[in-house]
ZAGUBA-290721 format. One line per field, with one value per residue: residue number from 1; x, y, z of N, C-alpha, C in turn. Coordinates in steps of 0.05 Angstrom, whole numbers. Layout:
% ZAGUBA-290721
num	c(NUM_...)
n.u	c(X_...)
n.v	c(Y_...)
n.w	c(Z_...)
ca.u	c(X_...)
ca.v	c(Y_...)
ca.w	c(Z_...)
c.u	c(X_...)
c.v	c(Y_...)
c.w	c(Z_...)
% end
This chain:
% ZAGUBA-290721
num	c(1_2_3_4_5_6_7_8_9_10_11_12_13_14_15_16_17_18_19_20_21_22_23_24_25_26_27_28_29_30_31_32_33_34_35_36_37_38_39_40_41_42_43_44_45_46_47_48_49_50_51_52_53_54_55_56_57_58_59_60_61_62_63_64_65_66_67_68_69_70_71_72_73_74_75_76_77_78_79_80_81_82_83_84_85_86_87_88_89_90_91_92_93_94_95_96_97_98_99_100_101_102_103_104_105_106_107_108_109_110_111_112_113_114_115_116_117_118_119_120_121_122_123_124_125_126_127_128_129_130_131_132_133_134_135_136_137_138_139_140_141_142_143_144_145_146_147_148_149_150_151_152_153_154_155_156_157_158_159_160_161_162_163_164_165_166_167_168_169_170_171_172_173_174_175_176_177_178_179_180_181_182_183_184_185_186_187_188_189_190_191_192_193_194_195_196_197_198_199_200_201_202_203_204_205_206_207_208_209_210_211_212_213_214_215_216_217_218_219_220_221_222_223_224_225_226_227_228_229_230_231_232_233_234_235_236_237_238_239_240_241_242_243_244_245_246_247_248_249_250_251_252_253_254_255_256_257_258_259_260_261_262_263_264_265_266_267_268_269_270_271_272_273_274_275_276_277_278_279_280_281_282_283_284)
n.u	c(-1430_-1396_-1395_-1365_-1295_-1292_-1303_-1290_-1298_-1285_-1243_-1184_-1175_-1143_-1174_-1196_-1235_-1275_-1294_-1354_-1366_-1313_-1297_-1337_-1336_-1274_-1289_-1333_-1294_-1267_-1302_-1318_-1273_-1264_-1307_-1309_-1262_-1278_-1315_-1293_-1249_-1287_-1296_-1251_-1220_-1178_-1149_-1111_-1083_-1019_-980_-950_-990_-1025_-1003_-996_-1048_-1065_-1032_-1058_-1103_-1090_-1060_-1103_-1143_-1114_-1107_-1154_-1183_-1190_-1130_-1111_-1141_-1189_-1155_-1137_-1184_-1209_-1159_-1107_-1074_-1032_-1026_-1073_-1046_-1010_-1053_-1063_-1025_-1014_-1073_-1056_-1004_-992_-1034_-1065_-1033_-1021_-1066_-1079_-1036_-1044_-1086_-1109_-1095_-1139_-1180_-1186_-1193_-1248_-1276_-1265_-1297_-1355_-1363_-1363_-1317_-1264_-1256_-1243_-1208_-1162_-1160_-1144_-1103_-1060_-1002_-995_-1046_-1063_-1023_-1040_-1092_-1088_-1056_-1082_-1131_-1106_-1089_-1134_-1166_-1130_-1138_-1158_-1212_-1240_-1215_-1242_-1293_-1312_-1290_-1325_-1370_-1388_-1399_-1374_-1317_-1323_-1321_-1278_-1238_-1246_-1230_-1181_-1167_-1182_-1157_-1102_-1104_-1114_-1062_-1031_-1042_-1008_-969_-962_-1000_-1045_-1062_-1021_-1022_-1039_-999_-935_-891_-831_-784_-749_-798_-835_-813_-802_-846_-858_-827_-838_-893_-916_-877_-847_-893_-914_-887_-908_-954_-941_-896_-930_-961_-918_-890_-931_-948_-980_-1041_-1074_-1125_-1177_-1209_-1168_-1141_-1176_-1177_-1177_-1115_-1065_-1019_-982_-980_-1024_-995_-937_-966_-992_-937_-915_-944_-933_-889_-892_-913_-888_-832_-860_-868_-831_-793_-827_-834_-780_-766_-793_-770_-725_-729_-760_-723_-687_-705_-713_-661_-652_-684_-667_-623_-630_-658_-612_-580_-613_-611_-562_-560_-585_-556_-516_-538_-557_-511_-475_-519_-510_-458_-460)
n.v	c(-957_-1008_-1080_-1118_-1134_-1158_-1192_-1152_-1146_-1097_-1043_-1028_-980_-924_-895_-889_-936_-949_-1000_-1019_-1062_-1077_-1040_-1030_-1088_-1075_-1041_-1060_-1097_-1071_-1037_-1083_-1098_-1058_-1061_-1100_-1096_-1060_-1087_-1117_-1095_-1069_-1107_-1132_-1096_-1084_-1086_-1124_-1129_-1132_-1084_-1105_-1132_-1092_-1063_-1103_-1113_-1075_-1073_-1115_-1108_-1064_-1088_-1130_-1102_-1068_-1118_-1128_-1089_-1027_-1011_-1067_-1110_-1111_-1103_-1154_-1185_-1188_-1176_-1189_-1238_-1239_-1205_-1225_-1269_-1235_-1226_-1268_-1281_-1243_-1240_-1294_-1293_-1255_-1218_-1247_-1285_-1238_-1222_-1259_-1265_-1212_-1225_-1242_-1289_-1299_-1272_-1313_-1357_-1347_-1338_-1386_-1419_-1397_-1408_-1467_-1486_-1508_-1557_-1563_-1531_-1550_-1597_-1580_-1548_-1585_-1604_-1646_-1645_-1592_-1578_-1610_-1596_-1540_-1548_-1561_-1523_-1495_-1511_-1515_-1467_-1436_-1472_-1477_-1481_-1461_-1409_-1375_-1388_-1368_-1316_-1289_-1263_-1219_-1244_-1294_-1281_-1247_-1298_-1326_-1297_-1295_-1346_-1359_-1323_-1348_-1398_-1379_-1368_-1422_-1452_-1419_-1418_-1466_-1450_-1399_-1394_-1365_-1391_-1434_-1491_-1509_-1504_-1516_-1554_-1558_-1522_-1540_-1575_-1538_-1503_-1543_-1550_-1508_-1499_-1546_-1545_-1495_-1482_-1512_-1547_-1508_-1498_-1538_-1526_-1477_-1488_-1517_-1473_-1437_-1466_-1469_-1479_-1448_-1397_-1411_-1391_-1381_-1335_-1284_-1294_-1266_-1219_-1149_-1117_-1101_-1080_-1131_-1186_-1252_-1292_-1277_-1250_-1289_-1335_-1293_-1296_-1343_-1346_-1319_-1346_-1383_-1361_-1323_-1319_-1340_-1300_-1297_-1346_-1359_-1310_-1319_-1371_-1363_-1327_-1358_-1387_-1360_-1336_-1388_-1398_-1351_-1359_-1410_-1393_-1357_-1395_-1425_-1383_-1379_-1426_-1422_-1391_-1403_-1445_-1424_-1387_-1430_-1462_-1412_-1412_-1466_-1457_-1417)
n.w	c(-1008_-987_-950_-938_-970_-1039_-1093_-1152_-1212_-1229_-1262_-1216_-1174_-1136_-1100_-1036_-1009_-951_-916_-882_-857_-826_-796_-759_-737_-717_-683_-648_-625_-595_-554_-519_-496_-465_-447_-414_-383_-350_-315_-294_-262_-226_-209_-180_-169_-194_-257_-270_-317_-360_-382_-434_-448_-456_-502_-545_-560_-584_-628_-648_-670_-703_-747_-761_-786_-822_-853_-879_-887_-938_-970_-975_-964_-999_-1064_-1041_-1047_-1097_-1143_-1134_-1126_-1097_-1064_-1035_-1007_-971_-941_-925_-889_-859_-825_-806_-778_-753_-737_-704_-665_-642_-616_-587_-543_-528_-489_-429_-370_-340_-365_-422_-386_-361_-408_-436_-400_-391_-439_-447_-468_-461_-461_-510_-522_-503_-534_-576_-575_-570_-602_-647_-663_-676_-717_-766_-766_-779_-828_-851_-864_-885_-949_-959_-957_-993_-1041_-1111_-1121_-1068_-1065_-1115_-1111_-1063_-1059_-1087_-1068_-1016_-970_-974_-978_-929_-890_-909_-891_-844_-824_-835_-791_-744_-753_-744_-691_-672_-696_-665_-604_-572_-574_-552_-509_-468_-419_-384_-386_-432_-468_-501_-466_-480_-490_-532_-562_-574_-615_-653_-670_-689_-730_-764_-764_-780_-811_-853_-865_-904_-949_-992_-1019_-1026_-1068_-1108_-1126_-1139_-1181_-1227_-1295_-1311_-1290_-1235_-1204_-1218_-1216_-1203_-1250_-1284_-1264_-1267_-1286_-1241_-1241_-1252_-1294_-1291_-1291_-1266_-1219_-1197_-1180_-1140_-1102_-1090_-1068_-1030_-990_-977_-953_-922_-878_-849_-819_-769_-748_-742_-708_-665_-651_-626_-594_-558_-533_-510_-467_-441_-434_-400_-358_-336_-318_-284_-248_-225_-199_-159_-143_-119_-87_-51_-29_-3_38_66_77_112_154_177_186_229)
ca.u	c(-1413_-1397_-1401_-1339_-1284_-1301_-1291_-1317_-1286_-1282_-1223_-1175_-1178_-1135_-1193_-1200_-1254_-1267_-1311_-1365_-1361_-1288_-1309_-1361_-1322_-1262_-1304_-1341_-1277_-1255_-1329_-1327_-1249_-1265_-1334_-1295_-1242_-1294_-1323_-1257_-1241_-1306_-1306_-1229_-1204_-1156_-1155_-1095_-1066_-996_-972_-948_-1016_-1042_-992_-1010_-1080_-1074_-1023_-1060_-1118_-1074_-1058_-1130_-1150_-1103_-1115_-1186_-1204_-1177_-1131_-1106_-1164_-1196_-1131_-1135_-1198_-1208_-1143_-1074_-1059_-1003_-1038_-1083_-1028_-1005_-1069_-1070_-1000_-1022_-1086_-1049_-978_-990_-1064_-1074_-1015_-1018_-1083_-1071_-1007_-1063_-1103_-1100_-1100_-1166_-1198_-1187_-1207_-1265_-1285_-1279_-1311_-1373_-1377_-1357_-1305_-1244_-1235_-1237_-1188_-1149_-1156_-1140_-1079_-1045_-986_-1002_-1084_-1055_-1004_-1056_-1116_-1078_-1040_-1111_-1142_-1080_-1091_-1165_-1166_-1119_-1145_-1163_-1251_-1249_-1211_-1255_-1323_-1315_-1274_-1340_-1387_-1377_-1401_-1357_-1297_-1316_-1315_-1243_-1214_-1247_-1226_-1161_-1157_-1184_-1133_-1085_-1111_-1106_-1031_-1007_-1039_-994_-933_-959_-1025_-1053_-1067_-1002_-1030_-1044_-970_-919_-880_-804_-778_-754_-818_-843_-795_-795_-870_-863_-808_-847_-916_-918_-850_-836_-911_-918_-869_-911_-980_-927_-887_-949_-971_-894_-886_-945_-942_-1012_-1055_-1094_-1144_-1189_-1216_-1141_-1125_-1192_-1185_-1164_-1096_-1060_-987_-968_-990_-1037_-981_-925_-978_-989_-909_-909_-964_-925_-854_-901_-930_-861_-818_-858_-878_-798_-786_-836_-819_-737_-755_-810_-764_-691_-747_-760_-701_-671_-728_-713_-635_-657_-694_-648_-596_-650_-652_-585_-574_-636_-601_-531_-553_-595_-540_-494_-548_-552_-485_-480_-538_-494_-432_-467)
ca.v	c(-967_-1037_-1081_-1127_-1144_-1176_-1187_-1123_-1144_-1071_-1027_-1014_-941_-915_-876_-899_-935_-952_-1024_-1009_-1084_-1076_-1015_-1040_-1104_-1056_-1017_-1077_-1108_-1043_-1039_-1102_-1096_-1030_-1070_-1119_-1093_-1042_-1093_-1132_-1070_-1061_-1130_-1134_-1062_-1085_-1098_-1146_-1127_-1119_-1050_-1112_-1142_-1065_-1058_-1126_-1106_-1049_-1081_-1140_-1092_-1051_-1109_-1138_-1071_-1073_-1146_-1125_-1048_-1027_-1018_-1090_-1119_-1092_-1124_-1182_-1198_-1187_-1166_-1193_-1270_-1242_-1187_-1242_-1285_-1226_-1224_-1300_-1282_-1218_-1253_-1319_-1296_-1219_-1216_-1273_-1288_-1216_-1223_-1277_-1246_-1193_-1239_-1250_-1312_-1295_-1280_-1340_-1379_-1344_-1346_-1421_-1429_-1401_-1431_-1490_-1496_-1517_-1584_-1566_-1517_-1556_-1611_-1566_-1539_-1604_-1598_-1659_-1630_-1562_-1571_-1625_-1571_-1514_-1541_-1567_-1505_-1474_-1513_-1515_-1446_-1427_-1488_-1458_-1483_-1453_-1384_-1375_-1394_-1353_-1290_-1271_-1247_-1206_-1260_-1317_-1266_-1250_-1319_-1335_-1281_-1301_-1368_-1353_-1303_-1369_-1415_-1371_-1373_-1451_-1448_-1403_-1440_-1483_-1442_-1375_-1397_-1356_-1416_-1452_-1528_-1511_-1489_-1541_-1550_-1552_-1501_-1555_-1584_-1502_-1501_-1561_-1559_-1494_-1496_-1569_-1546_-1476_-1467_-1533_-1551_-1493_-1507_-1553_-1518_-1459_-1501_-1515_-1436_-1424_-1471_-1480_-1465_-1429_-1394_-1433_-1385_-1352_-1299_-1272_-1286_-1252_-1201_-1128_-1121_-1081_-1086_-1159_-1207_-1270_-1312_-1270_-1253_-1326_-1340_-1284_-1308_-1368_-1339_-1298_-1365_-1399_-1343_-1294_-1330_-1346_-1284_-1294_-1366_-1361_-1284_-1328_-1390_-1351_-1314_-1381_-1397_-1332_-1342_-1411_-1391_-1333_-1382_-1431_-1379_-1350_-1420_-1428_-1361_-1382_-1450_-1424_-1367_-1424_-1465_-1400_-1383_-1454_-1461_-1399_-1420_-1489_-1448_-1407)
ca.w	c(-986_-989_-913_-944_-997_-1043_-1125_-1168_-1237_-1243_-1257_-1201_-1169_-1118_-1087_-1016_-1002_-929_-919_-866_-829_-820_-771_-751_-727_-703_-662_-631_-605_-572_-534_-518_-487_-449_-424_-399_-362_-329_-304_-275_-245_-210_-187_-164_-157_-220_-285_-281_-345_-369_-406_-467_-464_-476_-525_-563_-564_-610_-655_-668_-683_-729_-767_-768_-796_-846_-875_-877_-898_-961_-1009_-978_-970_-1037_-1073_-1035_-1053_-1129_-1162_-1140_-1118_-1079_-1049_-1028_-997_-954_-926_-902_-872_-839_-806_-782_-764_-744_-721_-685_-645_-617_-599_-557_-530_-508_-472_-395_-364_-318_-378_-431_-368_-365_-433_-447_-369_-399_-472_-441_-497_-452_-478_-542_-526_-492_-556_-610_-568_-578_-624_-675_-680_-687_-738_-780_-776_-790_-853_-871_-870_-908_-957_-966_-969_-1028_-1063_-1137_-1117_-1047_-1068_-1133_-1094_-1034_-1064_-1106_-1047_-988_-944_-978_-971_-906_-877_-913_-876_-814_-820_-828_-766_-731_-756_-735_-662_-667_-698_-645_-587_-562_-570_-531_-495_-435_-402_-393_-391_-468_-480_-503_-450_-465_-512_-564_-575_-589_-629_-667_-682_-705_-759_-778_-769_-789_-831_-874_-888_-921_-979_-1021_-1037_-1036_-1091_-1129_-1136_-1164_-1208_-1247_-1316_-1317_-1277_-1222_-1193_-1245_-1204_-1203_-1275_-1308_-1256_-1281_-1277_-1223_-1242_-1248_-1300_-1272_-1282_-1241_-1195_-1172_-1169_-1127_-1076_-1075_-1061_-1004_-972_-977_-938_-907_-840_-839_-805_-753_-739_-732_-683_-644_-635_-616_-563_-532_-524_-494_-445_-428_-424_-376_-332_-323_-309_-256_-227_-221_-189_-142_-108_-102_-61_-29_-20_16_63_80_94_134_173_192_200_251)
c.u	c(-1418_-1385_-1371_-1326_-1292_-1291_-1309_-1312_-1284_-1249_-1208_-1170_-1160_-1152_-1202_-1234_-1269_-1297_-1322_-1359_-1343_-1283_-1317_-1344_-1300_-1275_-1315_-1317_-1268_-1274_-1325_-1302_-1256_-1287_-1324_-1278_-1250_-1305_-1301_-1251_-1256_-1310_-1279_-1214_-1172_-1166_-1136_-1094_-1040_-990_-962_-970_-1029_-1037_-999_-1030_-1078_-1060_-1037_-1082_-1121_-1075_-1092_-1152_-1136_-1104_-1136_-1192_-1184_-1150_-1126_-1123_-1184_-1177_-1136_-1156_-1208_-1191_-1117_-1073_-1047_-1016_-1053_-1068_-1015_-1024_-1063_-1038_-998_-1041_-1066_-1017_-979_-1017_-1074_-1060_-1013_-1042_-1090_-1050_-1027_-1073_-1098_-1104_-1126_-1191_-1203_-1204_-1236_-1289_-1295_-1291_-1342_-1392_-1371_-1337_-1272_-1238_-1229_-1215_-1172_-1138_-1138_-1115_-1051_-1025_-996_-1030_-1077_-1041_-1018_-1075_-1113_-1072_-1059_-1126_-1129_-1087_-1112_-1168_-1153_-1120_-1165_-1196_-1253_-1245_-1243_-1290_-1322_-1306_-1301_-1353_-1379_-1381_-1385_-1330_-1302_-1308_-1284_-1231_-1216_-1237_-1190_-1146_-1155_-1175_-1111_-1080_-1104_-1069_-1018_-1012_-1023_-970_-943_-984_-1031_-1046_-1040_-1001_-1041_-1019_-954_-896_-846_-793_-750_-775_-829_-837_-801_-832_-880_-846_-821_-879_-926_-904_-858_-863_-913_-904_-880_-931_-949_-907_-910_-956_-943_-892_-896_-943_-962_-1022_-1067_-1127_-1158_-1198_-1191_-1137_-1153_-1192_-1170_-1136_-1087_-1019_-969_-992_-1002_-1009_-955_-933_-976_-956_-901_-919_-943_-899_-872_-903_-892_-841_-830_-866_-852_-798_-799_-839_-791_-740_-772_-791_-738_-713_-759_-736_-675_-688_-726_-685_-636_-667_-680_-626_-612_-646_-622_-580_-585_-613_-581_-532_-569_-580_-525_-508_-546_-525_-475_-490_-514_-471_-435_-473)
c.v	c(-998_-1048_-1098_-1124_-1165_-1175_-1168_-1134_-1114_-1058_-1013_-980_-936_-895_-893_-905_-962_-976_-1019_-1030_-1086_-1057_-1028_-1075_-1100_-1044_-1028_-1091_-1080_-1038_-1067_-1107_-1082_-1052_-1093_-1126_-1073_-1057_-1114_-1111_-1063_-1084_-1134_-1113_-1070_-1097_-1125_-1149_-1109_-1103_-1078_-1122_-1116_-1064_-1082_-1129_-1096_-1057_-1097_-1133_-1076_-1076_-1124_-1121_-1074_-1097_-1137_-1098_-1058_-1006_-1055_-1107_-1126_-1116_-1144_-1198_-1207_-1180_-1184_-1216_-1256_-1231_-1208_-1271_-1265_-1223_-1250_-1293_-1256_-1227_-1279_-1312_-1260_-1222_-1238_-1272_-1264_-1212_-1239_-1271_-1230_-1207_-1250_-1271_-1318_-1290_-1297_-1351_-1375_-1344_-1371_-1438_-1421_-1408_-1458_-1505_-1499_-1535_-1585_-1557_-1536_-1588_-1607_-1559_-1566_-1611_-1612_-1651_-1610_-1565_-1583_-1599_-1552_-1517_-1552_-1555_-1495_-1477_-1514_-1495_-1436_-1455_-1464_-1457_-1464_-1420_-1371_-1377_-1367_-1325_-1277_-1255_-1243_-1223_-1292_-1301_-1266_-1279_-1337_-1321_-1285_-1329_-1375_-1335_-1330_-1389_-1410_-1365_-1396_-1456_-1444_-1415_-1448_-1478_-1416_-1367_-1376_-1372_-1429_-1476_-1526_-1507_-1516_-1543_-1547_-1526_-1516_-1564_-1557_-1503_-1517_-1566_-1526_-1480_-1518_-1558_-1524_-1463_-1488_-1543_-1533_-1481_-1522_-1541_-1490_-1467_-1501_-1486_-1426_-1433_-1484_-1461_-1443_-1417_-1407_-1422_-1361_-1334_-1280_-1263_-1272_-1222_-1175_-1128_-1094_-1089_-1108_-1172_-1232_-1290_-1309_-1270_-1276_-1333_-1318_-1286_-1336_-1362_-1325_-1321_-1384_-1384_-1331_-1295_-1329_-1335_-1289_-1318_-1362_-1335_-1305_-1346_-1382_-1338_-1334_-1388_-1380_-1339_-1358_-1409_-1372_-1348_-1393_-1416_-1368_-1369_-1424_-1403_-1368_-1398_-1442_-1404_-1391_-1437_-1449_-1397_-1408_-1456_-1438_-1401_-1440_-1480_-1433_-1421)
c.w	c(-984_-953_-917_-958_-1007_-1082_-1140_-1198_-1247_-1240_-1233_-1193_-1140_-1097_-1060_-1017_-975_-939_-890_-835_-819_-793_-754_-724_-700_-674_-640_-614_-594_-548_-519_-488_-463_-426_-396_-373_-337_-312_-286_-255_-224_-188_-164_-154_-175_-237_-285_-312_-349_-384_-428_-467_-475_-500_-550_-567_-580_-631_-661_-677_-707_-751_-778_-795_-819_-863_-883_-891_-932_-958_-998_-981_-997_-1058_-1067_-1053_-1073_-1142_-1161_-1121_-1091_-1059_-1022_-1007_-978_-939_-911_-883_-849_-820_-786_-770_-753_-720_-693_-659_-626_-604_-575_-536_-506_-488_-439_-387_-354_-347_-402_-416_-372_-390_-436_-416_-391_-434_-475_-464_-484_-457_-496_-543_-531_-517_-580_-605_-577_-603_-656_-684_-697_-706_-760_-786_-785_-815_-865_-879_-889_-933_-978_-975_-987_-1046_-1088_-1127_-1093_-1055_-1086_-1124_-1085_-1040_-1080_-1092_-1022_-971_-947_-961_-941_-890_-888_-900_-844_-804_-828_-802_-747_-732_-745_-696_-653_-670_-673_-619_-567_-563_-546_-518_-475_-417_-401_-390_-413_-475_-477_-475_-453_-491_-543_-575_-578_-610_-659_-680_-692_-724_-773_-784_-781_-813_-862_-883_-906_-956_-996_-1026_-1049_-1070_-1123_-1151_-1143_-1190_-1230_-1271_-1325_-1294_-1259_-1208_-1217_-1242_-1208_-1235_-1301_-1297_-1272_-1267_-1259_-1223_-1251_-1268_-1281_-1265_-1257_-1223_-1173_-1168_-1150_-1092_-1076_-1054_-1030_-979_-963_-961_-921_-878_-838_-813_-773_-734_-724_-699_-657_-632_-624_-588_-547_-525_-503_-469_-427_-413_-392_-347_-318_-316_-278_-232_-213_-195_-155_-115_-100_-82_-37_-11_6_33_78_92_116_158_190_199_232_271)
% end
């Protein structure tokens, strides 16, 4: 029983085989959730939590779970480029964002109240940090030295996948904060820093990993094969990094904007009945 993924150079096997820390991890955020809210409950006679924050708890669990255990995981980590490229897109555009989604405003606060890590937050939330650190990480991490390093041992592996869950915390930020003095405020600048900061950087390392004529990561291309030559492989991790946030960009920014539409239709609705009682009032 192995505690991560990590690279075996051994022959692919379809034989499940479950990674202990992945549990182990799992298991601890669920204790940790439960402890939490028992104790909210005890102190306020509520939890103050919304049926979609429940619900965005367990998906972004599911998904965590799945970048992480095997077969994806497994794949990711010693066999298939691409495989390996749906992971970074499963941690930072699946996992993340819904974990924050989950998150209640009372407890964020609470959090960075006692790790005293509110300015940082409140630093990192900042569109130009966030979109700089993020596409710096991006890149760092599927550089050919960082993959190839870190992909050999369970505790390199682990800390790429964790440092991608944690990038993807920073990313999302400033579009769907708890806190809303971290959240961009109008729903073009959302918008506009996350088709620039999230969408369109990600076209040139993505460029690179299509259209090189060779291999770039040699853990991938000595690895045993699992379907796909090294060289398709990597044009397929690229085509992955280059599209596959799309989707989750274009649904996020049409859902600010329905949002904002809804509002201002709210408002609207708000003063004219304002206005009618008023006038009534003076007619009377």
């Amino acid at each position: 029983m192995r505690w991560w993924c990590s690279q075996l150079y051994e022959p692919w096997s379809w034989t499940p085989r479950p990674y202990i820390g992945v549990w182990v991890i799992i298991g601890a955020l669920i204790a940790v959730r439960w402890n939490t809210l028992r104790k909210r409950k005890a102190a306020t006679g509520s939890i103050d939590l919304t049926t979609r924050q429940r619900v965005w708890f367990w998906f972004g669990l599911f998904f965590l779970w799945l970048a992480s255990d095997w077969p994806v995981g497994a794949l990711g980590a010693g066999y298939l480029a691409s495989v390996h490229m749906t992971q970074y897109m499963l941690y930072t555009f699946a996992a993340s964002p819904l974990f924050l989604l989950a998150a209640p405003e009372w407890w964020v606060r609470r959090v960075l109240a006692r790790t005293r890590t509110y300015r940082l937050v409140g630093w990192l939330a900042r569109p130009v940090h966030a979109a700089v650190i993020t596409n710096a990480v991006l890149i760092a991490t599927h550089s050919p030295w960082t993959v190839d390093t870190l992909r050999g041992t369970q505790l390199g592996s682990f800390l790429l996948d964790l440092l991608w869950f944690v990038n993807g915390l920073i990313l999302w930020n400033p579009v769907i904060s708890a806190l809303p003095e971290h959240r961009v405020k109008s729903p073009l600048g959302r918008s506009a820093y996350l088709f620039l900061g999230a969408g369109v950087a990600a076209l040139i390392p993505a460029g690179f990993l299509t259209f090189a004529s060779s291999p770039l990561y040699s853990s991938y291309e000595i690895a045993p094969r699992v379907g796909l030559d090294a060289l398709e492989d990597q044009q397929l991790a690229g085509a992955i990094m280059k599209v596959g946030a799309m989707p989750v960009i274009w649904i996020t920014i049409a859902s600010i904007w329905v949002k904002w539409a809804a509002a201002e239709r709210k408002a609207d609705e708000e003063a004219a009945r304002a206005a009618k009682e008023a006038k009534r009032q003076a007619d009377a």
